[in-house]
C-alpha positions, 0 to 999 in steps of 0.5 A, a space after each residue: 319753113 318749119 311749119 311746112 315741115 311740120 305739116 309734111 311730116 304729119 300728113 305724111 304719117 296720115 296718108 292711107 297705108 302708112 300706119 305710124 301715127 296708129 303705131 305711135 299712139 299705141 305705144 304710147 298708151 301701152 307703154 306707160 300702161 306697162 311702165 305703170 303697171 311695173 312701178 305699182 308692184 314694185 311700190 307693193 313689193 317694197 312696202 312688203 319688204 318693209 314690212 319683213 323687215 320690221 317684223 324682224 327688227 321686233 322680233 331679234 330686237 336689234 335694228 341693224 345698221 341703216 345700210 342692212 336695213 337698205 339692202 335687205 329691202 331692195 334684195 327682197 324686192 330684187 328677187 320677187 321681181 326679177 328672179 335669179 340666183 339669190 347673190 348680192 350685186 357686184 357693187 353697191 349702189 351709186 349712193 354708197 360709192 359717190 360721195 368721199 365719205 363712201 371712202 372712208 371706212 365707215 363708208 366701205 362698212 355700210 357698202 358691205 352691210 348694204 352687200 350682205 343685207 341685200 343677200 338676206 333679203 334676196 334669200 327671204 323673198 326665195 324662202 316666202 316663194 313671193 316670185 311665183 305668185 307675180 307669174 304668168 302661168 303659160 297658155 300654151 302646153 308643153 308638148 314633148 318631141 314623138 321620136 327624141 333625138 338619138 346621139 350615136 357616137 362613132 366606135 372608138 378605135 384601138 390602134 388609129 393607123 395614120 395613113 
């Protein structure tokens, strides 16, 4: 019984006109393209923010805590593929919230260590201009409108009479 719905379901994808199966290989292969492709630059991005932040350990000679360390390097990565306002997340992670010893206060000291590392490293990726670099520059030029649109605001009048 399953076999015949099996064989139903595929030969009904392959009937003429019926294009899923064509639209189901091209997903999958664009997809996983894509899903690679972001993977690869995020992989770069992290060893560049490694990078960063060892050639600022070297040059204060002062490692900071693990958990700066840590958000330093996914604030820099945060930034350079994403964009947006340079700020922290509203919370740390999950691996500085799930264990019990997270709630302790040596655990809430790397959380916010992690909070403020992550905005330095966000900041450092805005000051390198790292963003810019993984855009894609728009082929379509930006026209502006022949005749603006023209506001006109009605008189304001002294003594409003109600009827």
């Amino acid at each position: 019984m399953r076999v015949r719905w099996a064989l139903w379901l595929v030969g009904g994808c392959c009937i003429p006109g019926c294009s899923l199966a064509g639209y189901v290989g091209q997903n999958a292969v664009n997809e996983s393209a894509a899903a690679t492709g972001a993977a690869r630059v995020r992989r770069e991005l992290r060893t560049e923010a490694e990078a960063m932040w060892a050639a600022w350990v070297e040059s204060n000679g002062a490692a900071g805590s693990p958990g700066y360390a840590d958000g330093f390097v996914d604030g820099y990565v945060d930034q350079a593929d994403n964009g947006g306002p340079p700020l922290p997340p509203a919370v740390p992670p999950p691996r500085y919230r799930q264990s019990a010893v997270d709630q302790t206060a040596q655990g809430q000291s790397a959380a916010r260590d992690y909070l403020a590392g992550f905005q330095r490293g966000a900041q450092a990726a805005v000051e390198t201009n790292r963003r810019q670099s993984l855009l894609v520059p728009l082929a379509i030029p930006v026209v502006p409108p022949e005749n603006p649109v023209q506001v006109v605001r009605p008189p304001v009048r002294e003594n409003p009479v109600l009827p």
